[in-house]
Each structure stands twice: as structure tokens, then as C-alpha cells.
N, C-alpha and C positions, 0 to 999 in steps of 0.2 A: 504493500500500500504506500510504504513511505517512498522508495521509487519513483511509481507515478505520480505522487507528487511533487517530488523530484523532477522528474521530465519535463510535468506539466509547467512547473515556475520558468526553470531552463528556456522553455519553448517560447511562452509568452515575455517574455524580458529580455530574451537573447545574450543574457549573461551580462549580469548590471555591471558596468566601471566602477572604476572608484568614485567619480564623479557624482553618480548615480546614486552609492549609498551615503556620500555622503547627504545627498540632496533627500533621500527619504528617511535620512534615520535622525533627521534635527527634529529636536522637540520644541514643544510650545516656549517662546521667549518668555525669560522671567522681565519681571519690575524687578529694576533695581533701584532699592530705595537711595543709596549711597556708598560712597568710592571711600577705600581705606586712606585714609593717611596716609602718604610714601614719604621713605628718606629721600636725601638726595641721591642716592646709589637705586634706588629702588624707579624713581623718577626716571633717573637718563637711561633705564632698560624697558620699562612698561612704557612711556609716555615716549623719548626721544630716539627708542627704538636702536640702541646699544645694544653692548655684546660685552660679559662677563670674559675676564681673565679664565683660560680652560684649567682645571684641574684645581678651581679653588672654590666654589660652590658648595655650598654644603648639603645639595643633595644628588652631588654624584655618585657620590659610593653609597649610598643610602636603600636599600631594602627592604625594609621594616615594611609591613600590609598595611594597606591605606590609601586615601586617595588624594592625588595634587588637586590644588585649587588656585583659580588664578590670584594672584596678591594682590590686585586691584577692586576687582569687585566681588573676587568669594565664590566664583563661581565653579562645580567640579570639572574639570580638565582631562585627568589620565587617573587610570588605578595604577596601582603598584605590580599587579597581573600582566600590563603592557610595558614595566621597566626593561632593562638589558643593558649591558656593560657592552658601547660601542668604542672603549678607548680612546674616547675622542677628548676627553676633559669635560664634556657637559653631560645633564644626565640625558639619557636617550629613552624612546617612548616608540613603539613598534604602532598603536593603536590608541587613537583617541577614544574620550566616553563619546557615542555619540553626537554630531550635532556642537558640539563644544568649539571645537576649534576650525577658523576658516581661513580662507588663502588670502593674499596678494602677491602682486610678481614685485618681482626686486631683484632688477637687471638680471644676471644670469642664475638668481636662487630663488626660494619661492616663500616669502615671509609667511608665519604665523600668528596670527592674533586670535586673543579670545571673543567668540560670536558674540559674548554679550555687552562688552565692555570698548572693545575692538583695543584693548591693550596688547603690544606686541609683547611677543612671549619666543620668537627662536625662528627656527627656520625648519623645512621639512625636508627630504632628500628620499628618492625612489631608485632602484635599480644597482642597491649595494649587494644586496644578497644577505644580510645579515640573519634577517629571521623569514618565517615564510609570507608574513605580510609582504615582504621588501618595501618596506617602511621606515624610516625613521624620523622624528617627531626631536631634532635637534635643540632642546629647551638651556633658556638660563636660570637656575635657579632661583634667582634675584625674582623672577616673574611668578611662581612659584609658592604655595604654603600647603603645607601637607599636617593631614588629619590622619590619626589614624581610624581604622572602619574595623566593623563587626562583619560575620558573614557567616552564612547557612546551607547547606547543600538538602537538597530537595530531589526524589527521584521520582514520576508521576508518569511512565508511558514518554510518548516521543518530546527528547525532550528543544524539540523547535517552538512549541506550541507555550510548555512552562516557562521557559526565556521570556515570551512575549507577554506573559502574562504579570509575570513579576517586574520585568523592566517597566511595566505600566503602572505599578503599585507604590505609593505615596513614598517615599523615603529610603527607595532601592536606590542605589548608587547605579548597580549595573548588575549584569545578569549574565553569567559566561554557562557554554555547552559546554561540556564534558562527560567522561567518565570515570567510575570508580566505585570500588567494593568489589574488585575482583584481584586478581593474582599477575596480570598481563602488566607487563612496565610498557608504558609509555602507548598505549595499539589503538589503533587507525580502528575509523568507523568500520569499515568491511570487518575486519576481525571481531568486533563485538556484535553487532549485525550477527554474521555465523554463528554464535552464540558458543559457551565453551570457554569462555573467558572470565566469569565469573562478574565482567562491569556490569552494572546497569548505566544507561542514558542518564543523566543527572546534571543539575542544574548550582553551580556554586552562588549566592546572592550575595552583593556586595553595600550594605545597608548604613545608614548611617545611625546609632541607635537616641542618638537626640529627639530624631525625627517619628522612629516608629520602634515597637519592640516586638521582639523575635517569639513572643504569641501572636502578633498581629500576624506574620509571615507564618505562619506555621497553622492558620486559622486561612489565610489564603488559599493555604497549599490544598489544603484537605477541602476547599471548593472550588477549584481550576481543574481537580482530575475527579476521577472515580473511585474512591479510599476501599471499594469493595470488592471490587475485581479483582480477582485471583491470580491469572494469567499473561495480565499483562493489560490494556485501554484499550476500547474498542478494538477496533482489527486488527492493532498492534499488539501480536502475540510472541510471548520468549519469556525468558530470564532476563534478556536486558530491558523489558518495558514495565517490570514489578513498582510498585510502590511503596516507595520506601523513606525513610525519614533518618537522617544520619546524625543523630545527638553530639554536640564536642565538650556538655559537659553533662550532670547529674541535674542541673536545674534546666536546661534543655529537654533531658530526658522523662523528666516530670513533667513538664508543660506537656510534650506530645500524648503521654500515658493518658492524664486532666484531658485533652481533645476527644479520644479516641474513647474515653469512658461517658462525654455527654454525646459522643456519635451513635456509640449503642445503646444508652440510655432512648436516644430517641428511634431507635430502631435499625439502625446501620449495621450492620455485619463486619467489621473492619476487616482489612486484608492487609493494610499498609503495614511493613515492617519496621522494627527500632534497631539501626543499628549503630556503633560507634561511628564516628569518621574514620578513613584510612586515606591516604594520599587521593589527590583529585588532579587528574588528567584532564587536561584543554583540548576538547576537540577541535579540530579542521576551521581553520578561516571560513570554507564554506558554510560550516555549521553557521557560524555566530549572527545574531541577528537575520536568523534565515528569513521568519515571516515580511519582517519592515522589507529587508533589499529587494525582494519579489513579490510586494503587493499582496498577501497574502494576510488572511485572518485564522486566528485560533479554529479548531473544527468542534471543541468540546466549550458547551456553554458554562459559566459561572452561575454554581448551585450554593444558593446559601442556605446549609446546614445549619449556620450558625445564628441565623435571624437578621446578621451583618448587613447593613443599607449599600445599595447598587452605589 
């Protein structure tokens, strides 16, 4: 099934550009009520469109999970999921959130600013080869302010459809494909697909817990699939389309338990499993944001179990 829908986006789209997602996958402009303060070092990079000393930044070497925000108006930028060590002295960024950041040309490079602010933030560069985006999102830290985020993996059936559901949901930062809960280092959708591998389809949530908390995702989850299907979500049948709920801690693990006891309280059969986290594998570029780059909508509707307002 997921295939032909495969084919079918393929067909109608003709295989979106970059251009393309980037043009479908901006979201609604925020108000912004007001601009941070900048020093004067902060000033001649966002405003005067400067360039930071390479290798003195201070979030070059920086790794920690989280997500950058622009230091002018606050706005999210990049996750820490999109970092990578390009040796170049600035930090490098494989993959904007989307919508966030947009072009101008600037002689022979191609400046970046943020969409909301239009503060400049670095320059972009295609056809390095470095990661499989061939991407790189060449930032100055100075432009830069980094939070760190909470985050949830969710497994509900295919999961193109959970991405798009929680990418839409109030205080998700962002919403990456992957797999995991199985035994396979690193494997490619065919591999999991053929089943034998032990991943299921799985969805990482990158939240910001200011904004929402991880009942509220977790109350989501259990109404964007079918918590009582055995086998896998509608016609999507396996081991890798089970649902499942991956706990990272003990009050985690109690929230979902509290769900799934007023789900059968009210008559539900639960099927979804409790399991710990284990490492979480990023699927395929093509995975990500599959529905927005091909026009496409979820095929399972939102059932509120929970009484929760549309």
C-alpha cells in the first residue's frame, strides 16, 4: 500500500526540488512582538551581515540536543539532529526546521536569513557531498541561541502520516522519520519494510516542554492512530507498523500506563506497547516530511478518545 502511495506522490509532483519543499513546508508567519537587544558583535552579524572569526564560536563544537534559535527574534532555526562537524570553523547545519530559513544571492554565494526577522544568519552551500542532504546551512554562531528541547518517540503504523500529525501539534519543534526497537545498526527502509529486523516505523518528537507536556503528546498519539490494532494500521500490516510507545523514563512510563487505563476504562482494547527507548535511527531524506513535499494528507482521521477539543 505504502508503495502506491509512493508512486502515486512520485507521479503527481514529478519529484519536488529543493525549491519546492522548501516553498511547501513554511509555516504560518509568526507576530513578532519584539527584537532582542544585540551587542555590538551581535549587531554587525544579524543586522550588517558579517562573518564571525572561524573556529571561535561557541557553538561549533557544540552537540548537546536542542534547538538553535535565531538571536534576533527567537525564532526556531535548526535542531541539533541537523548538526555535523564540517571542519570548517562555523557550526554547520545539513537541514533547516522547516520554513525557517530563506535565501538571497550574494555574488557568487547564497546568503541566509531568518524568514521571520530577515536577520542574516551565514550562508548555504550544495554539492559538497558531506551528508546525504548535500547540504550545508554554513551559520555564525553570533546569529544563533540555543535551547535545549525534550523529545518522544512514538511508533503508530506508517510513520509519514504520525510526522505530519505531530509536526502540526502546538509546541512540537519538529518531527523526524525513523526507526528503532530493533537489532539492525543503522538499515535503510527496504530492510525494515522486509520485516526481520526487529525496527518498527517510529517517529522521534522534538518539543519544547515550556510550550506543551509530554501527556499532551502522548494523548495525541493515542488519537492520530488506532491504539487497538494488533497487527499493524489499517492495511499496513508487519512488525514494523505495531504501536508502540517508547518510555525514557519511569514518569513517562506512568503517564502512558494512566492513558491506556482510561482507554479501557472507556472501552478500548489497547494493543499499543510500553517499551524503553533504544537508539533511534533517521530515516531516508525521502522519508522526512513526506506528506507536506507531495501534497499529500494524513489517511487516518483524529479520534478523540480523550474528549480533547479539535
Amino acid at each position: 500500500m505504502k508503495y502506491a502511495v509512493l508512486l502515486l506522490a512520485v507521479i503527481l509532483t514529478g519529484g519536488c526540488a529543493a525549491a519546492q519543499e522548501q516553498e511547501t513546508g513554511i509555516p504560518p508567519q509568526r507576530q513578532i512582538q519584539a527584537y532582542r537587544d544585540l551587542t555590538p558583535d551581535e549587531h554587525r552579524i544579524l543586522v550588517d551581515q558579517g562573518t564571525e572569526a572561524p573556529f571561535t564560536g561557541e557553538y561549533n563544537d557544540s552537540y548537546e540536543l536542542g534547538t538553535y534559535h535565531c538571536r534576533r527574534c527567537d525564532s526556531p532555526l535548526f535542531t541539533s539532529e541537523a548538526k555535523f562537524d564540517s571542519s570548517s570553523g562555523w557550526p554547520a547545519f545539513d537541514a533547516q526546521i522547516p520554513g525557517s530559513v530563506s535565501y538571497k544571492p550574494d555574488g557568487f554565494r547564497t546568503e541566509t536569513v531568518c524568514t521571520y526577522c530577515d536577520a542574516h544568519l551565514g550562508h548555504v552551500f550544495t554539492g559538497e557531498g558531506f551528508t546525504e542532504t548535500d547540504t550545508r546551512y554554513c551559520i555564525n554562531s553570533l546569529a544563533l541561541t540555543f535551547k535545549p528541547h525534550a523529545s518522544a518517540v512514538f511508533a503508530g503504523g506508517c510513520f509519514w502520516c504520525i510526522e505530519y500529525r505531530f509536526s502540526e501539534f502546538d509546541g512540537v519543534v519538529q518531527a523526524v522519520s525513523g526507526y528503532t526497537g530493533g537489532t539492525l545498526a543503522d538499515p535503510s527502509y527496504e530492510e525494515v519494510v522486509a520485516g526481520g529486523t526487529g525496527h518498527v516505523e517510529a517517529v522521534k518528537v522534538y518539543y519544547d516542554p515550556e510550550a506543551v507536556t509530554y501527556r499532551d503528546l502522548a494523548v495525541h498519539f493515542f488519537e492520530i492512530h488506532d491504539p487497538t490494532q494488533t497487527d499493524g494500521q489499517g492495511p499496513d500490516i508487519g512488525e514494523q507498523y505495531l504501536s508502540v510507545l517508547f518510555y525514557s523514563s519511569e514518569k513517562e512510563r506512568e503517564t502512558a500506563e494512566e492513558l491506556i487505563s482510561i482507554l479501557e476504562e472507556a472501552g478500548y482494547e489497547a494493543a499499543t506497547q510500553l517499551r524503553p527507548q533504544v537508539i533511534f535511527w533517521k530515516a531516508e531524506e525521502d522519508h522526512q516530511n513526506f506528506y507536506r513535499r507531495h501534497g499529500l494528507g494524513p489517511r487516518r482521521p483524529v479520534v478523540r478518545r480523550f474528549g480533547t477539543e479539535e
